[in-house]
N, C-alpha and C positions, 0 to 999 in steps of 0.2 A: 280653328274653332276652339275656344279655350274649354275645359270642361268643367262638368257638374263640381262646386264644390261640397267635397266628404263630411259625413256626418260625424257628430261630434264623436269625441270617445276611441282616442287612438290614434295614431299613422297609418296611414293606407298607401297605395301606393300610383302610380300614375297612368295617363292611358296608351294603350286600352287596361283599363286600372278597377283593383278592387277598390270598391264603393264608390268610384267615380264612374264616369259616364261609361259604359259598358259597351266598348266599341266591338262591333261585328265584323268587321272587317277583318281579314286576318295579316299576318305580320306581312309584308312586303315580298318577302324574300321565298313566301309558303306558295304566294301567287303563281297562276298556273303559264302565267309566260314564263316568270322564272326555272318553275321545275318542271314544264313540259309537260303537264296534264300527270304528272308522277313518275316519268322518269327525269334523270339526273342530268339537268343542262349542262350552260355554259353562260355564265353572264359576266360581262365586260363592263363596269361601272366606271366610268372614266371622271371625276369629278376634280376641277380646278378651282382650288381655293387660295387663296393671295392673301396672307397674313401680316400685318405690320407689325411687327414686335419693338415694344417698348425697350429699350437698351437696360433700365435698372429694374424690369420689371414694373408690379402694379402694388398699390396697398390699397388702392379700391377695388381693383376688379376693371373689365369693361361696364359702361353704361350705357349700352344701345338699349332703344324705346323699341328697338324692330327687335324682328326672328329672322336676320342677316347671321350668319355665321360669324361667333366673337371668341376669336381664340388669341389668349396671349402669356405671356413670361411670369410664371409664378413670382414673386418678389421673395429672394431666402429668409427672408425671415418667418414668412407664412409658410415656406416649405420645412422650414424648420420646426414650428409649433405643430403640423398636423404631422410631420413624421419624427420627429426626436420632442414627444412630450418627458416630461421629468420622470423618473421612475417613482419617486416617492407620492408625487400627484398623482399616481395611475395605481397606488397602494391605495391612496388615502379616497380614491375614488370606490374603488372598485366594482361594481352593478353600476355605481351612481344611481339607484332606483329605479333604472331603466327595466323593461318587460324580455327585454333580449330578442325576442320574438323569433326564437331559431327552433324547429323543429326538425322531426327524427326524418327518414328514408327507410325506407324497406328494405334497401340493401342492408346484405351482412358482410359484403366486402368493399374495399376503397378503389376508388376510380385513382388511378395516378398513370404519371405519365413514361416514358421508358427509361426514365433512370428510377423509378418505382416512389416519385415523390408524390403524394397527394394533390389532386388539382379541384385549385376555385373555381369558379366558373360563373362569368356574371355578364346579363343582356342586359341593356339600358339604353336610353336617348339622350340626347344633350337637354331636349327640349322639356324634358319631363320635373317637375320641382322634387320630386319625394326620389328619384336617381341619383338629384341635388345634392341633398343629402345626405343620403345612402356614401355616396362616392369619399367623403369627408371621414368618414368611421370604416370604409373599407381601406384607405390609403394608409390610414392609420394601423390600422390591425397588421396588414400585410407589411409595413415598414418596419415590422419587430422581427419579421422573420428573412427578410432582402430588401431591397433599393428597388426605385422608381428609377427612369430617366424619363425626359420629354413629356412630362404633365404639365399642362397647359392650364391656365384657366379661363373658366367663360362664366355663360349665368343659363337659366331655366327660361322659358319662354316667357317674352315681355306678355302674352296675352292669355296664360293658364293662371289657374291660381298657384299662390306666394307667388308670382310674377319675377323674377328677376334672381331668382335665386343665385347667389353667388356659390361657385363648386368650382370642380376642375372636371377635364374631358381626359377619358381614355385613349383619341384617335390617332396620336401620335405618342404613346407613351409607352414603353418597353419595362421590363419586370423581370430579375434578377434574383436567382435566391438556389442556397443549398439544401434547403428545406421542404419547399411546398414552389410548384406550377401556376401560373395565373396566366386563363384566357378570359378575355374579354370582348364585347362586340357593342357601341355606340350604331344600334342601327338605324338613329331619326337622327339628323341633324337638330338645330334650333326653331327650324321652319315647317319639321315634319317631314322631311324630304328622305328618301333612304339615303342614307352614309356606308356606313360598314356590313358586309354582309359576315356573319357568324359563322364559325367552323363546323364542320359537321358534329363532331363531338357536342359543340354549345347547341346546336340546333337539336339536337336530340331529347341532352337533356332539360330541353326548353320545353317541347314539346310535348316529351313525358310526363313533369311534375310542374310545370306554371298551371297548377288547374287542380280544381276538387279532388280529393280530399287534401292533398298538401297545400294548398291555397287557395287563400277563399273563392277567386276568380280565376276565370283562364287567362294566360297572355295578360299578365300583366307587369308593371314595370318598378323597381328595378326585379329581376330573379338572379337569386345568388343559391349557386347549388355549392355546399361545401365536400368533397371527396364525394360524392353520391352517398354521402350519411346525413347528413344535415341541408335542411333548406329553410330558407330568411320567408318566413311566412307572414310579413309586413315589411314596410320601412322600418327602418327603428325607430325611426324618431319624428315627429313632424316638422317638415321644412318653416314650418312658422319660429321653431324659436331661430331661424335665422335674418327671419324678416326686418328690413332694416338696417344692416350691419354691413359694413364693407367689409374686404381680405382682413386689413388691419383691425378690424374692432373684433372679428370671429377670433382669428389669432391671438389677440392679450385676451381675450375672455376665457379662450384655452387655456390660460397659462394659471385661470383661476377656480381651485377646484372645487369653489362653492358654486361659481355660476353655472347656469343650467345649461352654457354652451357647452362647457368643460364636462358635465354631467350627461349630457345624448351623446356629444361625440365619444370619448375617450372612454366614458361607462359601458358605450354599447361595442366599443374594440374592442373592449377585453373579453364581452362574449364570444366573437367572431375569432379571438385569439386562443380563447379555451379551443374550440370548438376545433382546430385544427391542430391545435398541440395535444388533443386526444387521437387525431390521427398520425402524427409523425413521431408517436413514444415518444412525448415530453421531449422533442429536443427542437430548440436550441432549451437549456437549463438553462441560460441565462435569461428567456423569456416564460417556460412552462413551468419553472419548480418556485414561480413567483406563490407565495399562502392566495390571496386575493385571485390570480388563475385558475391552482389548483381546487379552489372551495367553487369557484363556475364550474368547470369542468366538473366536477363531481356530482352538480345538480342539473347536468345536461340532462335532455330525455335520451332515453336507451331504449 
């Protein structure tokens, strides 16, 4: 069922989504077969999916009209534009006049992981638009501080609104870094079907801040907890200025830092990059003691 579309004035985010249809239902994974009326199963998701990968890659993207599961071969060149953007474009951007839309946490300490790195933390669906693009400004952010491997790319559901959104998927892709931790959990497929069930950790802090007062609705999509100090209290951006575009035309609009593609995505990384180079003491220096990070970071909420 594709959902209500969002009222003007912002990004919101997907369902069960603030200002979209306000689905009651609760997340798949919260249901009581799963967790045994409250205590701690055990579920077995056995799921077989059959991939055809493109040997040179895509510079469209897939074009499926269905919510068939569309996973395939970044094309390097789009792996390149959303993760080795220019540094001088990422100066001459900086906010890009984006809202940032990142707020504070009530913790006063950082969640990290047992080498004491700070960790991201983010729940989303394939199927969802505003995860879309969420995932384009999160790859990016995170690519300044480690590497991706096995990022795939698909689209958003042919039958929500912005329909088709071209993005990449999390469900096979691994994250690397000296820095800062990244879990992630794609828990709907394209068709709405459970996919990945979340770690405990992610489920917790899903549970605790996807909802009033840290955001405007509960369970909603994407949520990005950053260290347990900061949470993405919107999309950043609306999946509309993607509307349209294949891999390749997203890609060289990146590469331009007056267009408004280069402006949501790359403008709103650098917030997501403050935001964690306030947690890891400014290091790597070759990405936090950038003037344009340091002056976000400064005007983070505290």
């Amino acid at each position: 069922m594709a959902t209500k579309r969002p009222p003007a004035g912002g990004p919101q985010r997907g369902r069960p989504s603030r200002a979209l249809s306000t689905r009651t239902r609760r997340p798949w994974w919260q249901s009581p077969t799963v967790l045994g009326g409250g205590a701690l199963g055990v579920v077995v998701i056995v799921v077989i999916v059959v991939v055809v990968l493109a040997q040179g890659g895509s510079t469209t993207g897939p074009t499926s009209t269905t919510n068939a599961d569309v996973r395939t071969v970044v094309a390097p060149a789009v792996l390149t534009a959303v993760t080795q953007p220019d540094s001088n474009e990422l100066a001459e951007i900086g906010t890009g006049g984006q809202p940032g839309n990142i707020g504070k946490l009530p913790a006063t300490t950082t969640i990290t992981d047992s080498a004491g790195k700070p960790v991201v933390l983010y729940v989303g669906a394939e199927y969802c638009p505003y995860c879309a693009a969420e995932r384009w400004v999160l790859i990016s952010a995170l690519s300044r501080f480690g590497s991706f491997s096995g990022l795939q790319e698909t689209q958003s559901s042919a039958t929500d609104v912005f329909p088709n959104t071209n993005t990449f998927t999390f469900v096979n892709a691994s994250y690397t870094s000296s820095w800062v931790d990244f879990q992630s959990s794609e828990i709907e497929n394209r068709a709405q079907q459970p996919l990945q069930t979340p770690s405990a950790q992610l489920a917790s802090a899903f549970n605790t801040y996807d909802q009033p007062p840290y955001t405007p609705t509960k369970n909603g999509f994407p949520f990005l907890d950053i260290g347990g100090r900061y949470i993405l209290t919107n999309t950043s951006f609306s999946p509309q200025v993607l509307q349209g575009l294949n891999f390749q035309q997203i890609a060289t609009q990146m590469a331009d830092p007056t267009s408004q593609v280069a402006k949501a995505i790359l403008g709103n990384a650098n917030y997501i990059s403050a935001a964690i180079c306030s947690l890891t003491n400014n290091q790597p220096q070759t990405v936090c003691s950038a003037p344009y990070i340091q002056s976000i970071e400064a005007a983070l909420p505290h």
